[in-house]
C-alpha positions in Angstrom: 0.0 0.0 0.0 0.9 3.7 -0.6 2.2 5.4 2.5 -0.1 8.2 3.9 1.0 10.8 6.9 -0.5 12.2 9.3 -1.4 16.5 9.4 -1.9 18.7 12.5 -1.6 22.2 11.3 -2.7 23.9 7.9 -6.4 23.5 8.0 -8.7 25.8 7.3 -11.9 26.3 8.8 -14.7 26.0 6.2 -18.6 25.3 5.9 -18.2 22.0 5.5 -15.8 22.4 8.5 -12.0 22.1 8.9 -10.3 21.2 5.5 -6.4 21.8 4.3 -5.3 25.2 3.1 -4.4 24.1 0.2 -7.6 22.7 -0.8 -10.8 24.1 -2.8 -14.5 24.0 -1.6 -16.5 24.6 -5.0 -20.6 24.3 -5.1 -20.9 20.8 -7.4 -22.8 23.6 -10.2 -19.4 25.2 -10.6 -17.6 21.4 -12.1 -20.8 20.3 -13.6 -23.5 20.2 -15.9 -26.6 18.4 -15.1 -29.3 16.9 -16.8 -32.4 14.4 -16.0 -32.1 10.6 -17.5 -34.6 9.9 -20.2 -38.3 8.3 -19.3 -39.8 5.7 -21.9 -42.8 3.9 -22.4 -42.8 0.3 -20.8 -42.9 -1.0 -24.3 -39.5 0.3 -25.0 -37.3 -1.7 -22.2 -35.5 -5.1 -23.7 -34.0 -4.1 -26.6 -31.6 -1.8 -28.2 -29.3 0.6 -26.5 -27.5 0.1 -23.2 -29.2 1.7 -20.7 -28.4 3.1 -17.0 -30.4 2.6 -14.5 -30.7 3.3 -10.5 -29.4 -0.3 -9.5 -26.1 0.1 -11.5 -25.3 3.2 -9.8 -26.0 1.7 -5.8 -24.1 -1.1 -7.0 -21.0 0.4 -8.3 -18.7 3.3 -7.9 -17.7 3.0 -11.7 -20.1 1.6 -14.3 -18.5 0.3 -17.7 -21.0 -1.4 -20.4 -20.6 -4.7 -18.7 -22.2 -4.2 -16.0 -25.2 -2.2 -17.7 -27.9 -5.1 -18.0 -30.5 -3.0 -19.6 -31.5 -2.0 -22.8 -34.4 0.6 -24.1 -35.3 1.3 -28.0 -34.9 5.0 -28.7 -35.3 7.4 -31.6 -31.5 8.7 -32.7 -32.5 12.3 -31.2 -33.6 10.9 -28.1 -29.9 8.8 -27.5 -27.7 11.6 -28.5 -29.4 13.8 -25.7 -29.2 11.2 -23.3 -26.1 9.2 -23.9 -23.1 9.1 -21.5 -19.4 10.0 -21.9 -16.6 8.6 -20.8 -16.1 10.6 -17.0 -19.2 11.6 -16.5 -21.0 11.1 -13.2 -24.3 9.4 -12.4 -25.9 10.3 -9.5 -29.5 8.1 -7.7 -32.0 10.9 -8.1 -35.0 8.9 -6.4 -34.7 6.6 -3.2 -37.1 4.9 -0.8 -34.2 5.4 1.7 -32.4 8.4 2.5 -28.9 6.8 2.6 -29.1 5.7 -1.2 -30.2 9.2 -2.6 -27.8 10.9 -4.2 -25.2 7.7 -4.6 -22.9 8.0 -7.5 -20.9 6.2 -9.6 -18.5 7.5 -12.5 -18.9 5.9 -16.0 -15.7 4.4 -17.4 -16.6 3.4 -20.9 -17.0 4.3 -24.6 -20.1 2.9 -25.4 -23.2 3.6 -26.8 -25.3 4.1 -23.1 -27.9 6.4 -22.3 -29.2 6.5 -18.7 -32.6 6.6 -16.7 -35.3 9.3 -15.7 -34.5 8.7 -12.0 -30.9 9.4 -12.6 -28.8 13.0 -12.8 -26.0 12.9 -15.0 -23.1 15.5 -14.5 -21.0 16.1 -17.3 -17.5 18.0 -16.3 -17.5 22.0 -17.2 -13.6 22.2 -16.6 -10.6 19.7 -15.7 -10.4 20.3 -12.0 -11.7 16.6 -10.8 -9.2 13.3 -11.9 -11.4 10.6 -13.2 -10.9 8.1 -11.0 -11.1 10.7 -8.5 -15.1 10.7 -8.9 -15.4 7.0 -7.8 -14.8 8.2 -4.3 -15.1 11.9 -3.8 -19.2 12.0 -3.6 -18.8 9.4 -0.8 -17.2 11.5 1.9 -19.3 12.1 5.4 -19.1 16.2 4.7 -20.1 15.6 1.3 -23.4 12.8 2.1 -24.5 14.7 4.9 -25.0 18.0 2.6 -27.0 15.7 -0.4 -29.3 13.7 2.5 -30.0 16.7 4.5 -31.5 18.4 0.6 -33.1 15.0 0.2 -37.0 15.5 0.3 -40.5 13.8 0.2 -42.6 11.6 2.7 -42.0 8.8 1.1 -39.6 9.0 -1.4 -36.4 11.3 -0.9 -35.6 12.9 -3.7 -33.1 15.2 -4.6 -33.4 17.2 -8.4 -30.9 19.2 -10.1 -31.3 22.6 -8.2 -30.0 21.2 -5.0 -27.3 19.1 -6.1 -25.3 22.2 -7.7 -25.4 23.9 -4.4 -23.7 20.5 -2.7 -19.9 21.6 -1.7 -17.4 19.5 -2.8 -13.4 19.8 -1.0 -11.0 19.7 -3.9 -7.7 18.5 -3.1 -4.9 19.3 -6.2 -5.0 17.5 -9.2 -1.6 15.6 -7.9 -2.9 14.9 -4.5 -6.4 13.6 -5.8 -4.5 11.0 -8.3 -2.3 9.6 -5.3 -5.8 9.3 -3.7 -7.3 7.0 -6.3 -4.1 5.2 -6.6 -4.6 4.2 -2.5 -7.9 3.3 -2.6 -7.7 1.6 -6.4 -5.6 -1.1 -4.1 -7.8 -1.4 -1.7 -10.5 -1.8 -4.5 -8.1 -4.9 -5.7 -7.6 -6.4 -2.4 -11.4 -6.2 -2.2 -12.2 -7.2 -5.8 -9.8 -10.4 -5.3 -11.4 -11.3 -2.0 -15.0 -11.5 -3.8 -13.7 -13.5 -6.1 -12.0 -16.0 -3.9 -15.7 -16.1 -1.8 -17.2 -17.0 -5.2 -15.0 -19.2 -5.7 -15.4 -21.2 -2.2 -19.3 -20.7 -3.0 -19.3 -22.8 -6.0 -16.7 -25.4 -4.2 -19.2 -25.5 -0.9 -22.1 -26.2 -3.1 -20.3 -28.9 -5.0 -19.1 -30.6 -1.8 -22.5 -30.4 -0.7 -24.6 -31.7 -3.0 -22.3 -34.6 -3.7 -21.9 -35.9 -0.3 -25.6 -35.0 0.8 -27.0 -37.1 -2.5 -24.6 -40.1 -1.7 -22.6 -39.6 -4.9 -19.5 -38.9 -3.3 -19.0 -41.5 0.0 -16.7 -40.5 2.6 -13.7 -42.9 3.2 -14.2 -46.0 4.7 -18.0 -45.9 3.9 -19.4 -47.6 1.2 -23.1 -49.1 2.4 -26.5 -48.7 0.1 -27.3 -45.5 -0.7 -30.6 -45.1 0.4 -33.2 -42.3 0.6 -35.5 -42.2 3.9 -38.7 -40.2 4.8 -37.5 -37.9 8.1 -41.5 -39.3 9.6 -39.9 -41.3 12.8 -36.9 -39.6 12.6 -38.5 -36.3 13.6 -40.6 -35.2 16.5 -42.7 -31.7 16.9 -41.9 -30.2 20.1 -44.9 -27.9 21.4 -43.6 -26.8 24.7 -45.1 -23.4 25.7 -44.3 -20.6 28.2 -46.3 -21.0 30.4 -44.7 -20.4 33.2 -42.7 -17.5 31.9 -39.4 -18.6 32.7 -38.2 -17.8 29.3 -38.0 -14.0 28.4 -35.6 -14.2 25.7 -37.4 -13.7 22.4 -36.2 -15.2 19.3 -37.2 -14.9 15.3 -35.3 -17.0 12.6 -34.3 -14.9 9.8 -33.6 -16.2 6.0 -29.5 -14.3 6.4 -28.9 -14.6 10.3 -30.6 -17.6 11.2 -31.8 -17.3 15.2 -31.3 -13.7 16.4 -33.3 -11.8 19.6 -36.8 -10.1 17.9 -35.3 -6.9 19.3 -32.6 -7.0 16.7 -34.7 -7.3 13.5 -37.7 -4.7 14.8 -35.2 -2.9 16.9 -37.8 -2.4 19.8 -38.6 -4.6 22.5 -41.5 -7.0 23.1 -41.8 -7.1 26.6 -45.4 -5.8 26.7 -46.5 -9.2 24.1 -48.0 -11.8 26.8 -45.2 -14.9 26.1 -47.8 -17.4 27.9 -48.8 -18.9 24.5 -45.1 -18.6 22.9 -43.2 -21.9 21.9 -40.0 -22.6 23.8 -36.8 -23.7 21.4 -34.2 -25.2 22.9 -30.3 -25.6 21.4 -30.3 -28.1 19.5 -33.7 -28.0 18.4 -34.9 -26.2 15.1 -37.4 -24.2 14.1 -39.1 -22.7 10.8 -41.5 -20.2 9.6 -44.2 -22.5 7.0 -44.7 -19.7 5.3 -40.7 -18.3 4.7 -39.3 -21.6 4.5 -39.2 -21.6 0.8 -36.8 -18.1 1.7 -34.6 -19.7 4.2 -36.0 -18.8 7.7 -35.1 -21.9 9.1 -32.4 -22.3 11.6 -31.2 -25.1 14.5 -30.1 -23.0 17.7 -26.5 -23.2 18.5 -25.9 -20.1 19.9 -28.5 -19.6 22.9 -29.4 -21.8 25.4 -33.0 -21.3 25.0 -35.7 -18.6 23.9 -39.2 -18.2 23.0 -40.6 -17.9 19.5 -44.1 -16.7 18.3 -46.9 -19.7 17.9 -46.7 -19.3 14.6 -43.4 -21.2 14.0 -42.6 -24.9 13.9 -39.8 -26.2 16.7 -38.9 -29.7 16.0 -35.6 -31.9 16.6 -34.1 -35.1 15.6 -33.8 -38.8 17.2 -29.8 -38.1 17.5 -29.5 -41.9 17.6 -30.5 -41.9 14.1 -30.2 -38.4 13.0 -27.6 -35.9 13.6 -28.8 -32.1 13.9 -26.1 -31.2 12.7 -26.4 -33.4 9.6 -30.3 -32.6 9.0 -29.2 -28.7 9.3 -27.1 -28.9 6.1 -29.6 -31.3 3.9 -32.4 -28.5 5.0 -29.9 -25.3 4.1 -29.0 -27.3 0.5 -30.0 -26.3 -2.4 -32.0 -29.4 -3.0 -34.2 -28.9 0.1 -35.0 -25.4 -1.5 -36.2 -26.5 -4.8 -38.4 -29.5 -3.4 -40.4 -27.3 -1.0 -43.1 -26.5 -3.8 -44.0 -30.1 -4.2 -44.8 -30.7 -0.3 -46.3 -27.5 0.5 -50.1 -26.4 0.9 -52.2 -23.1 0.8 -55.0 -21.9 -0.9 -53.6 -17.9 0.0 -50.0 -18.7 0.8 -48.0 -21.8 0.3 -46.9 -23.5 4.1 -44.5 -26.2 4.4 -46.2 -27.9 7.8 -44.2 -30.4 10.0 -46.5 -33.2 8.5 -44.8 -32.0 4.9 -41.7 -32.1 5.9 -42.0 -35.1 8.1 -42.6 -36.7 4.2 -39.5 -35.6 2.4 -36.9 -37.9 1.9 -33.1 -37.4 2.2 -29.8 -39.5 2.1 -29.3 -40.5 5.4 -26.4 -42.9 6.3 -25.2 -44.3 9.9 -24.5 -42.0 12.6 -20.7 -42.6 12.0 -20.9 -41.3 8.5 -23.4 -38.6 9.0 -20.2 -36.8 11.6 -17.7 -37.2 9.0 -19.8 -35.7 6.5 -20.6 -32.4 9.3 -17.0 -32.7 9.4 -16.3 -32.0 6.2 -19.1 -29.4 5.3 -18.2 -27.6 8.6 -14.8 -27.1 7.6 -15.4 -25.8 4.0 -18.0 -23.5 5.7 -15.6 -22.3 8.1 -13.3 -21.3 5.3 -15.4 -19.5 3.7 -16.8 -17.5 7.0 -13.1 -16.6 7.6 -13.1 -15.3 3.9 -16.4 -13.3 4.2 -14.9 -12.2 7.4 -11.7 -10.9 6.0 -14.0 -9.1 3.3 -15.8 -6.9 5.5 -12.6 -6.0 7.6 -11.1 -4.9 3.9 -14.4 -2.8 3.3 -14.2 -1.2 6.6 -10.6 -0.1 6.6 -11.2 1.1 3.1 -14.1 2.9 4.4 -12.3 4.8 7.3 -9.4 5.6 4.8 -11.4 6.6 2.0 -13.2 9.3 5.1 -9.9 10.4 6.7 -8.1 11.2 2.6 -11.2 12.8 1.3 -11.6 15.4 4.3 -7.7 15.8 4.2 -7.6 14.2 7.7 -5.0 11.8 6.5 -2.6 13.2 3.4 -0.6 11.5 0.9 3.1 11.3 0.5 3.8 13.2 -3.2 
């Protein structure tokens, strides 16, 4: 990585607040010209030019034709108003939430792209910003705060032309921003490289899996009948309720979490909600929403002791003698599991897997012996991956703080 240095002295105060002497502070209407995406007919959208919309820009800082999925049929005069050029910036004009409006990414290409209604394109007036210097500069705290706080609507936050020129931008010199980019272009490697390596493990996990949970791959040492058994006898519906209240700690199984406390996912509490009638879950023991199941809200509790979850889920465990939880876990979190829910599910308003349904599926289930092996085996790939996804959000965090403390001078570059 390139060094950076610490600065003490030779700030400025500003209205933004304290940046380096040597820097600019220029309304965003002084480098840019802006102008509204264009707004078609639903007929139009499938075919013909590439076409920019609000997803590209919240998912990228630069946007290059590969990444444009979309494609709109235009008349000539209509694309050569609205096409992009290679630097200019794309900024979310229209957001359900306010920390999306105004995102922006910078478009790196040459191709024949025109962009959305609910997107602002700003086209440079002068040569003061680097281009890879725009990937990054719209991101800064002193810079977001300014576009949300102009952000308006009940609903929606918008934010329209007007207000985006009168944004204030800190401008460090030309020299200074390119060192910038060069920093944070590494980090965007380092992160770029991680992702792919996650992929990577992804695809490998889910090979792993589905051979060794299908009985086409046997571990070593293991080579009885592969056969295929209903979980009915394996299974048993646990109905214990609160009763007695001794259980305060309220649970909900989430499709990307798994178990967390309620309070987490509504942030409030749910003290006031008479537990009596709740169902008690105990570790080890699994429970599922019938109606989210098909989504992933199913989970086995490993890491509480106990909790309370509302009446409307299913708690269940496993004969361990036959069935490991641990084992069970990964057959209902395969991808198999997933796309066999539709055929054991019932509903006239909205499809429910019920513990009767998914007492009749059938899975490969070998002895005991080769059911831990296999938990062995998936746990460790699983592991490796966790570690990866770990190190990823470490490397977006870091970049994060850098990206804050070089883009408000906090932090300056070596020249």
């Amino acid at each position: 990585m390139l060094k950076v240095q610490d600065i003490k002295t030779g700030f400025i105060e500003t209205q933004v607040g304290p940046l380096p002497s040597d820097w600019k502070l220029v309304p965003l209407g002084y480098l840019f010209d802006f102008k509204n995406g264009v707004n078609a007919d639903k007929s139009a959208y499938g075919n013909g030019v590439k076409f920019i919309n609000v997803m590209e820009i919240i998912n990228n800082n630069i946007i290059t034709d590969d990444k444009v999925p979309g494609t709109i049929t235009l008349e000539e005069k209509h694309i050569k108003s609205n096409l992009v050029q290679f630097g200019d910036v794309l900024f979310n004009r229209t957001s359900e939430t306010t920390n999306e409006i105004g995102l922006s990414a910078v478009y790196l290409d040459k191709g024949q792209t025109v962009f959305g209604g609910f997107v602002i394109r700003g086209r440079s007036k002068n040569n003061e910003l680097f281009e890879l210097f725009k990937k990054d500069c719209f991101q800064s705290s002193l810079v977001r705060k300014q576009i949300i706080a102009r952000g308006q609507g009940a609903v929606r936050s918008n934010i329209g032309q007007g207000d985006l020129e009168k944004v204030l931008l800190p401008v460090p010199p030309l020299h200074e921003q390119k060192k910038i980019s060069e920093i944070l272009t590494e980090w965007d490697n380092a992160i770029d490289l991680t992702q792919n390596q996650i992929s990577t493990l992804k695809i490998r996990n889910k090979g792993i899996s589905q051979q060794l949970l299908s009985g086409k791959k046997r571990i070593s040492g293991f080579n009885s009948k592969v056969n295929f058994i209903r979980l009915k006898g394996l299974i048993k519906e646990v109905s214990k309720r609160n009763k007695d209240l001794s259980v305060s700690n309220v649970l909900s199984v989430t499709n990307s979490r798994g178990f967390i406390n309620q309070s987490e996912q509504f942030d409030r509490s749910v003290a006031s909600v008479d537990l009596s009638n709740y169902k008690v879950v105990e570790k080890g023991q699994f429970a599922y929403n019938p109606s989210r199941v098909n989504v992933g809200s199913l989970d086995l509790l490993k890491n509480f002791e106990e909790g309370v979850l509302s009446p409307m889920y299913v708690v269940f465990k496993t004969d361990p003698k036959q069935l490991l939880p641990e084992f069970l876990y990964y057959h209902l979190k395969s991808w198999w599991f997933t796309g066999h829910i539709p055929q054991y599910v019932q509903g006239s308003v909205r499809d429910s897997l019920s513990f009767d349904g998914l007492q009749s599926m059938s899975f490969f289930i070998p002895s005991v012996d080769e059911q831990r092996k296999i938990v062995e085996v998936l746990s460790e790939a699983r592991q490796e991956l966790e570690m990866k996804q770990k190190h990823l959000e470490e490397l977006n965090n870091q970049r994060k703080g850098l990206m804050q403390k070089l883009l408000t001078g906090e932090v300056r570059v070596k020249i």
